[in-house]
C-alpha positions in Angstrom: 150.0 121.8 84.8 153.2 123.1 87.1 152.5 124.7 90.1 155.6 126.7 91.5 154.9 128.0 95.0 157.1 131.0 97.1 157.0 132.7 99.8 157.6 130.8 103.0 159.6 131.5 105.9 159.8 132.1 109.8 157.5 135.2 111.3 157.0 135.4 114.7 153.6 135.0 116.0 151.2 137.5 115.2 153.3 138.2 112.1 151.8 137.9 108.1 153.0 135.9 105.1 152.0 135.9 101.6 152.7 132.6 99.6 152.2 133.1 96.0 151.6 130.1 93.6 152.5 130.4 89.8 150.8 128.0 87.3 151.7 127.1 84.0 150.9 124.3 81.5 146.8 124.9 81.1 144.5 128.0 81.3 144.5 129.0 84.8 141.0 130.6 85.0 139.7 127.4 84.2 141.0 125.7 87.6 140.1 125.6 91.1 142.7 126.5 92.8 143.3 125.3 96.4 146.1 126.1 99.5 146.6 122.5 101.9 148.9 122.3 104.7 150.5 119.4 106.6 152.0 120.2 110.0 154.7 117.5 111.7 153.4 114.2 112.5 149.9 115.3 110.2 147.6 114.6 108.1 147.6 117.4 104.9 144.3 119.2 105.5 142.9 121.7 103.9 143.1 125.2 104.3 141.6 127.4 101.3 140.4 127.1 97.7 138.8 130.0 95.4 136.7 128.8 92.4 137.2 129.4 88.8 135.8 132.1 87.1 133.9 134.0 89.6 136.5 133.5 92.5 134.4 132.4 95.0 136.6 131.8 98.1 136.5 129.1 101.1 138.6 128.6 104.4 138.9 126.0 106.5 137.4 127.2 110.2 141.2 127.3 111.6 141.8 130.1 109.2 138.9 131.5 108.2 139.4 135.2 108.7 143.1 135.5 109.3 143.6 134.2 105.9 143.1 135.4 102.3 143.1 133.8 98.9 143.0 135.7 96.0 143.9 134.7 92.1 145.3 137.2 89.1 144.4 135.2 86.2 146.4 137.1 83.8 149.6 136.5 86.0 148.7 133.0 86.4 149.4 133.4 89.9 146.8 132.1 93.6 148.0 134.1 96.6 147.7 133.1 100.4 147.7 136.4 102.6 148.1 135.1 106.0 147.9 137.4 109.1 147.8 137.1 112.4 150.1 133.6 111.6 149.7 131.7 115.4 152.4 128.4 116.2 150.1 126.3 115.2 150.3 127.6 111.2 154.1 126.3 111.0 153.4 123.3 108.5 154.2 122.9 104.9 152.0 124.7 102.4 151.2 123.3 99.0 149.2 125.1 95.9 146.9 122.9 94.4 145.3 122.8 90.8 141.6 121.0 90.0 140.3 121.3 86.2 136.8 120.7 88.2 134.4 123.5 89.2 134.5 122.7 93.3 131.7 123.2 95.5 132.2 124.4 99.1 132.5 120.7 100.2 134.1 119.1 97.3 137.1 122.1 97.7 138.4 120.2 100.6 138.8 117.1 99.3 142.1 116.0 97.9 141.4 113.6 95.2 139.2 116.6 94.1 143.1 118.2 92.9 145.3 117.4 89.6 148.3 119.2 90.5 150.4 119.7 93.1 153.1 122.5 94.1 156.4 121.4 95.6 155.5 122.6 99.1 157.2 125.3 101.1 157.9 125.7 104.8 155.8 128.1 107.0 157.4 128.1 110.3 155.7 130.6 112.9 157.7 131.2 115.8 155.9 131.7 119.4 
């Protein structure tokens, strides 16, 4: 599967984003689909991932409320709506693809993913 990810820039703080991620290569309903981020000098961590199917949705805590992630399946497409973006956002966002049905816990975990988006920069300006 290809992951082609958009949307990035620089917002000031407070501002909103809305990366969009457009698979191809596999039947995109049948994936978890997952949004990581790794800041400068970071680890990649987490940030969201909505399950197949039914869309069920998980955030990391840093996020949780102040971010969004949503899927069209018949535009192949995982969105990341991010309001209220804070300094501490700027990092570089990457899409990810799992042909696995992930669990709350499991969503988190890397290894869990396939595929992998290019990455795009997020820069939030204070």
């Amino acid at each position: 599967v290809q992951l082609q990810a958009s949307g990035g820039g620089l917002v000031q703080a407070g501002g909103s984003l809305r990366l969009s991620c457009v698979a191809s290569g596999r039947t995109f309903s049948s994936d978890t689909m997952g949004w990581f981020r790794q800041a400068p000098g970071k680890e990649r961590e987490f940030v969201s991932a909505i399950s197949r199917y039914v869309s069920r949705t998980f955030y990391a805590g840093s996020v949780k409320g102040r971010f969004t992630i949503s899927r069209d399946n018949a535009k192949n497409t995982v969105y990341l709506q991010m309001n209220e973006l804070k300094s501490e956002d700027t990092a570089v966002y990457y899409c990810a693809a799992s042909r696995f049905s992930l669990i709350t816990s499991s969503s988190t975990d890397e290894s869990q993913y396939d595929a992998w988006g290019q990455g795009i920069q997020v820069t939030v300006s204070s």
